[in-house]
C-alpha positions in Angstrom: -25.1 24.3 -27.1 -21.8 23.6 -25.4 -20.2 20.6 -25.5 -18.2 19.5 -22.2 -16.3 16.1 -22.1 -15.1 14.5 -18.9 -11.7 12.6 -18.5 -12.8 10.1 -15.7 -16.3 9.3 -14.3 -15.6 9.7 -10.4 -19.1 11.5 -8.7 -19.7 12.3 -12.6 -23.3 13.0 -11.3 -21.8 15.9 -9.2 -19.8 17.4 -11.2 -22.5 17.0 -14.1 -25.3 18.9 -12.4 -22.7 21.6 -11.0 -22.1 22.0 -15.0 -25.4 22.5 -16.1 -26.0 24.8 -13.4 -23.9 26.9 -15.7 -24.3 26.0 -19.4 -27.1 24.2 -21.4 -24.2 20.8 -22.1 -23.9 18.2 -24.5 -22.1 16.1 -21.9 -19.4 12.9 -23.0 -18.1 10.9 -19.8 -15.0 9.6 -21.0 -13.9 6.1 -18.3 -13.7 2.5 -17.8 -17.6 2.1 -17.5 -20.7 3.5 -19.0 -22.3 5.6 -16.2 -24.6 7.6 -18.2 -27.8 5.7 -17.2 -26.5 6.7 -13.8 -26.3 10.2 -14.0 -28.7 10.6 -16.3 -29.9 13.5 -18.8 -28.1 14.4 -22.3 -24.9 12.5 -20.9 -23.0 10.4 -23.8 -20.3 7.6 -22.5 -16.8 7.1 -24.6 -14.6 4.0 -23.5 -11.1 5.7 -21.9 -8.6 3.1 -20.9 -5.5 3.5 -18.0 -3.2 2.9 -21.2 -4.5 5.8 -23.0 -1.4 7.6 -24.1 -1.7 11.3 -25.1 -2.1 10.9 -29.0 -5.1 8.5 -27.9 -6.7 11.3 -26.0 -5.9 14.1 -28.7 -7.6 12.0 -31.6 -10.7 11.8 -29.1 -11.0 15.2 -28.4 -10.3 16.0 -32.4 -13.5 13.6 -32.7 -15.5 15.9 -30.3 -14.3 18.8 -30.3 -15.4 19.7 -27.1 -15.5 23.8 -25.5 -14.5 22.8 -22.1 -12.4 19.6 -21.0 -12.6 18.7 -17.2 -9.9 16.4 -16.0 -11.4 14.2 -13.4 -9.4 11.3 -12.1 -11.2 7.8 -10.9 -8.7 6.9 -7.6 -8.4 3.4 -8.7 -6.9 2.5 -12.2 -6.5 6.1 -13.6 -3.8 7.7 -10.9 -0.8 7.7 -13.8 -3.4 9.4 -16.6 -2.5 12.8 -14.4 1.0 12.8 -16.7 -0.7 11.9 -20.0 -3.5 14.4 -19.6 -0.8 17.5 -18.8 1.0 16.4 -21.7 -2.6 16.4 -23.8 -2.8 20.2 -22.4 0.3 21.0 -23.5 -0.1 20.0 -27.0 -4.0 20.5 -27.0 -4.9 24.3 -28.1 -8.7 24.5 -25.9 -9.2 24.6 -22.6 -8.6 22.4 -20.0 -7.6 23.1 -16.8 -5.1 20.6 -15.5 -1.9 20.6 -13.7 1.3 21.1 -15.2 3.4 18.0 -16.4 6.1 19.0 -13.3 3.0 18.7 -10.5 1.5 15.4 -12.3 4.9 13.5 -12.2 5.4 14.4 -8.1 2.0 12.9 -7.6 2.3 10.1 -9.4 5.8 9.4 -8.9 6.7 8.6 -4.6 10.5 8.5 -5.7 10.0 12.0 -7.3 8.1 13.6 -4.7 10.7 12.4 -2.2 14.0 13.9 -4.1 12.1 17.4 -4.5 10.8 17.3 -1.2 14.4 17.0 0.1 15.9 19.6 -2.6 13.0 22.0 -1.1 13.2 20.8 2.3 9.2 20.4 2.5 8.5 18.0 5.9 8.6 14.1 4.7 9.7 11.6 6.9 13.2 10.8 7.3 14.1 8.2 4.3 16.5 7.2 1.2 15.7 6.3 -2.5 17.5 2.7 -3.1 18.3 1.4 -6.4 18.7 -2.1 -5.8 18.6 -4.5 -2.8 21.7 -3.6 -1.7 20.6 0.1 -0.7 17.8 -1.0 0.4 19.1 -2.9 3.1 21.9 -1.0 4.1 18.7 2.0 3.9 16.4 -0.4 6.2 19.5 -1.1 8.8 20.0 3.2 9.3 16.7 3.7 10.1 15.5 0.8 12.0 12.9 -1.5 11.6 10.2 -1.5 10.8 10.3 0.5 8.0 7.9 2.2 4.9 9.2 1.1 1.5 6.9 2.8 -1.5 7.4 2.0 -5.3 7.7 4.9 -7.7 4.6 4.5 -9.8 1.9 2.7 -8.0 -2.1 2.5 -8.3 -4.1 4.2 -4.8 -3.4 1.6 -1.6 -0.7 -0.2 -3.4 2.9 -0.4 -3.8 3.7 0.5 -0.1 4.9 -1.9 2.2 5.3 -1.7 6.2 8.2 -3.9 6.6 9.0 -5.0 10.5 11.6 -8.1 9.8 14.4 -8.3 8.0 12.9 -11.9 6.5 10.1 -9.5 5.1 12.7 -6.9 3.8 14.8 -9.6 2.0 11.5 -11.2 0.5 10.6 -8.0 -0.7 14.0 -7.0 -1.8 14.2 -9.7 -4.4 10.2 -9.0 -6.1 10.4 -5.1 -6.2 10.4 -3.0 -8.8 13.0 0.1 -8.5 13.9 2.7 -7.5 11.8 3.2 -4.1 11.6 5.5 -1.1 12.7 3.6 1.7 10.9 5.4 5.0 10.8 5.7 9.1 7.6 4.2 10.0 5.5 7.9 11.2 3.6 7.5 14.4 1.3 10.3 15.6 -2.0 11.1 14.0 -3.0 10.6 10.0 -5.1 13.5 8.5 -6.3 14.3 5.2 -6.3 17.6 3.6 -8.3 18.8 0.1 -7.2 21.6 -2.1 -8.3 23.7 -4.7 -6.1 25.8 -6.9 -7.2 27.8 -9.6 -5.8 31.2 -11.1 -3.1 31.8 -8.2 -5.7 31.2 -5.2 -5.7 28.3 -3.2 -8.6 27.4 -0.7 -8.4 23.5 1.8 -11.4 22.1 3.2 -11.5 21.1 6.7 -8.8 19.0 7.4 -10.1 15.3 8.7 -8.2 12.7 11.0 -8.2 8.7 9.9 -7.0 7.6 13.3 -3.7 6.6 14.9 -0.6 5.6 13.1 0.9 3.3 12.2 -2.6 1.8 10.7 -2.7 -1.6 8.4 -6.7 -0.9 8.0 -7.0 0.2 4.4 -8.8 3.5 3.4 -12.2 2.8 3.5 -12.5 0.4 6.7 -11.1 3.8 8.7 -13.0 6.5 10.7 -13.0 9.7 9.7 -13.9 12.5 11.1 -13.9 16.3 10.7 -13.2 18.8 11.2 -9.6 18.5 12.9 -7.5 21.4 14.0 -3.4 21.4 14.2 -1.5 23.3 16.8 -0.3 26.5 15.3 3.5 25.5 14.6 1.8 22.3 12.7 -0.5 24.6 10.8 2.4 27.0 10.2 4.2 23.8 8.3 1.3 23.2 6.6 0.7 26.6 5.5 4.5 27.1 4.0 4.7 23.8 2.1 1.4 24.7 0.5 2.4 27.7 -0.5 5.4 26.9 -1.9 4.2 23.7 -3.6 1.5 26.2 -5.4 3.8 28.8 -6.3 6.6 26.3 -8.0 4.8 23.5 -9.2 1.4 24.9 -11.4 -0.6 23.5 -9.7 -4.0 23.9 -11.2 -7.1 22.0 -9.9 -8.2 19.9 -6.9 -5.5 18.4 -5.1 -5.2 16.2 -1.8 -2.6 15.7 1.3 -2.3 13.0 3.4 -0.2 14.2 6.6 0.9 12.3 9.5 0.8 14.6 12.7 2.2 14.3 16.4 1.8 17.3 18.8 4.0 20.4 17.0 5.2 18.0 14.3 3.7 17.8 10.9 5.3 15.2 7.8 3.6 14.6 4.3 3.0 11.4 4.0 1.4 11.9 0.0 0.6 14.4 -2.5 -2.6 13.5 -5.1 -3.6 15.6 -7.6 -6.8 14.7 -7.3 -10.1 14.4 -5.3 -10.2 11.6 -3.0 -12.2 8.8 -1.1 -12.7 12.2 1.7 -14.7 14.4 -0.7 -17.8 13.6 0.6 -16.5 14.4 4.2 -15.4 17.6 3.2 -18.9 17.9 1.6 -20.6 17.5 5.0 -18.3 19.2 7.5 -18.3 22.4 5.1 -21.5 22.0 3.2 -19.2 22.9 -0.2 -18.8 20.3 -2.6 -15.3 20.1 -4.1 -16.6 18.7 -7.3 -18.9 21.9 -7.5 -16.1 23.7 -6.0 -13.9 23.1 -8.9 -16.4 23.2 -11.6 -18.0 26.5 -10.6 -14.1 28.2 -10.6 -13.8 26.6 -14.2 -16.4 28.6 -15.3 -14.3 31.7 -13.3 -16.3 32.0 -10.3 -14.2 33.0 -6.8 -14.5 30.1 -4.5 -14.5 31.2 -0.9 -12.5 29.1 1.5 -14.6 26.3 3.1 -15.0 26.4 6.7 -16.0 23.9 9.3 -19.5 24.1 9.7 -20.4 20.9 11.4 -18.5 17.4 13.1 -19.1 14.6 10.3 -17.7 11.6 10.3 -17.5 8.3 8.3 -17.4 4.7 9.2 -17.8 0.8 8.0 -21.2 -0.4 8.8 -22.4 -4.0 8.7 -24.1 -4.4 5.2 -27.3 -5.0 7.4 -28.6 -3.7 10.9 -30.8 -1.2 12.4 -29.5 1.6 13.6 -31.6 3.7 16.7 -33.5 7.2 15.6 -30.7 9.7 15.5 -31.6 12.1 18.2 -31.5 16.3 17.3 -28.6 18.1 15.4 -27.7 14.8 14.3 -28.5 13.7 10.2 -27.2 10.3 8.2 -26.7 8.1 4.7 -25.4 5.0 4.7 -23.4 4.8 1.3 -23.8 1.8 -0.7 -21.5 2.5 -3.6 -22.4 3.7 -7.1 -21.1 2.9 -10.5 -19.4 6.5 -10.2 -17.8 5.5 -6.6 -17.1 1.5 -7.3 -14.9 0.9 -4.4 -17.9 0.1 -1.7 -20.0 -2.3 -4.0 -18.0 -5.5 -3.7 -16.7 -4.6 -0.6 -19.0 -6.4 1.6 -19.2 -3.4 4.3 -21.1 0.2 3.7 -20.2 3.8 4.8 -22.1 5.4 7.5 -22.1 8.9 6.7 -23.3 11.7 9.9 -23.1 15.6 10.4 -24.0 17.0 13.3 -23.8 20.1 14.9 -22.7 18.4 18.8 -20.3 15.8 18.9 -21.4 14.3 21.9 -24.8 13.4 20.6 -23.6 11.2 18.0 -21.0 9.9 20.7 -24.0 8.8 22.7 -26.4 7.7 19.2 -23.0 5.0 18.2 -22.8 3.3 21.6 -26.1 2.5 21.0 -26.2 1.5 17.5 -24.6 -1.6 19.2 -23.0 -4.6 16.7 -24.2 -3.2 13.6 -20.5 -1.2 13.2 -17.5 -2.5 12.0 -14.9 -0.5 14.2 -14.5 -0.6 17.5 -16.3 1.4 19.7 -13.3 3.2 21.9 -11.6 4.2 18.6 -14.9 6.1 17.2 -14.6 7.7 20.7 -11.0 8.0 20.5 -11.4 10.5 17.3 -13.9 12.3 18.7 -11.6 13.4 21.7 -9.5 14.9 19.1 -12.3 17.1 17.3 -12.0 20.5 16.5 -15.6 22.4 18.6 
């Protein structure tokens, strides 16, 4: 029997049953919480802590000497493990696919990924790193308020800061840590994009909106929807900073892009080398999993590149409420949270999940499912208007 051990226990339960699909597993969920009663079967759980350096990891993995080692990164608490487990590959002689150490510092470092994006003049937003206040605001008064100032090394929704007053910039100023990436505030659209790369192919999911910039909502009070389709200079940028990130960087797993868009113009707003809170969207508006995705080309199958399939969408529900019978071509879940997904179970909202194969029927199926959601009505309809057929 096999034995496979997972570094993280995000959607363990996925990427558990896409293993076993392949190989009879002794499993080991290595994360901050026990989820083995969860996901259930021949699943053993091993404590793994956001200070794990990589001699912590290695004398783990001596303990289990496991045949396969799936990095799998938990959004919240575990972003800056990306550097520790590229170091553990490095030193480590089995196999684990992971992205190089060179990858895993731009995603976990905004400073970093803002000097090589200027050195390869990938499309970020116009901005300066500052080393102290002083840069700072002499960076803040070139560019105009308000402004986007991001710490180096920050946990998933924090460490960036929309500053509009200089009373806000001087408070700030004083409590940072530094360096950071001082920004221009993006307007236009914000989309998501996931990525899988895996023995010099690359394949991206459906790319999905999260509404209008500038937005103070965080992540999972937004609407998302895909599938959403750039003009084809934007796609063009797309396509050309992907292809050099891949080819320079070894890049070697699933990946994610957060973009900000406005007619022709594309920026990157935020590399992660990881799956994100849009997996499941990309789930539904491709019907291919990335989790499976990435555990079926571990075990060296050719993934196809996902195409749109159906509109699905996401969006913050009242905890209780009735919603109307969903008419035809038009399916749902409302997601409560799990102990593999935490971020929804002390959130006091839930996740209405829909595919569908017409827009305009679930357009017509939310107007009527009246106070029960927690966004307003004319921006649900203001993301449909901008949904690829």
């Amino acid at each position: 029997m096999a034995k496979v051990l997972l570094l993280g226990e995000y959607h363990a339960e996925r990427i558990v049953s896409a293993v076993r699909e392949y190989v009879d597993a002794d499993i080991v969920i290595c994360g901050f919480d026990d989820v083995s009663g969860h996901v259930g079967g021949r699943v053993r759980h091993r404590d793994l802590f956001g200070s794990a350096s990589a001699d912590d990891i290695l004398r783990l993995l001596d303990d289990e000497a496991p045949d396969l080692v799936l990095p799998n990164v938990y959004p919240r608490g575990q972003e800056q493990l990306l550097t520790v487990y590229a170091e553990v590959a490095r030193r480590w002689r089995g196999v684990m696919p992971v992205h190089s150490p060179e990858f895993a510092e731009l995603a976990c470092d905004k400073v970093a990924f803002q000097a090589t994006a200027v050195r390869r003049g990938w499309p970020v937003p116009q901005g300066t790193i500052c080393h102290d206040p002083a840069e700072l605001a002499a960076a803040a008064q070139s560019l105009g308020l308000p402004v986007m100032v991001k710490e180096a090394r920050t946990q998933p929704v924090e460490g960036c800061h929309r500053i509009r007053s200089r009373r806000a910039l001087d408070t700030l100023a004083a409590v940072t840590r530094y360096p950071v990436v001082v920004q221009r505030v993006c307007h236009g659209e914000e989309l998501g994009a996931e990525f899988l790369t895996m023995a010099g192919t690359t394949v991206r999911w459906p790319l999905a909106s999260f509404g209008l910039l500038p937005n103070d909502r965080e992540a999972g009070r937004r609407v998302r929807l895909a599938p959403r389709r750039l003009s084809d200079r934007a796609a063009g940028t797309l396509d050309d900073f992907v292809a050099d990130l891949t080819a320079t960087y070894g890049v070697v797993g699933s990946w994610q892009v957060d973009l900000a868009v406005a007619g022709d113009e594309l920026w990157v707003l935020e590399v992660n080398a990881r799956l994100s809170g849009m997996s499941k969207l990309s789930h539904l508006a491709s019907t291919v999993d990335p989790h499976r995705a990435f555990v079926a080309a571990c075990f060296g199958d050719r993934v196809a590149t996902p195409t749109p399939r159906y509109v699905s969408m996401e969006l913050p529900i009242e905890p209780t409420g009735q919603l109307p019978p969903a008419p035809s071509g038009v399916t749902y879940d409302i997601d409560t949270g799990s102990p593999t997904d935490r971020c929804l179970l002390t959130s006091g909202y839930r996740r209405l999940r829909i595919q569908a194969t017409l827009s305009s029927a679930v357009l017509d199926w939310l107007y009527r499912a009246g106070d029960i959601l927690r966004v307003p009505l004319d921006e649900v309809s203001a993301h449909f208007a901008t949904a690829a057929a």
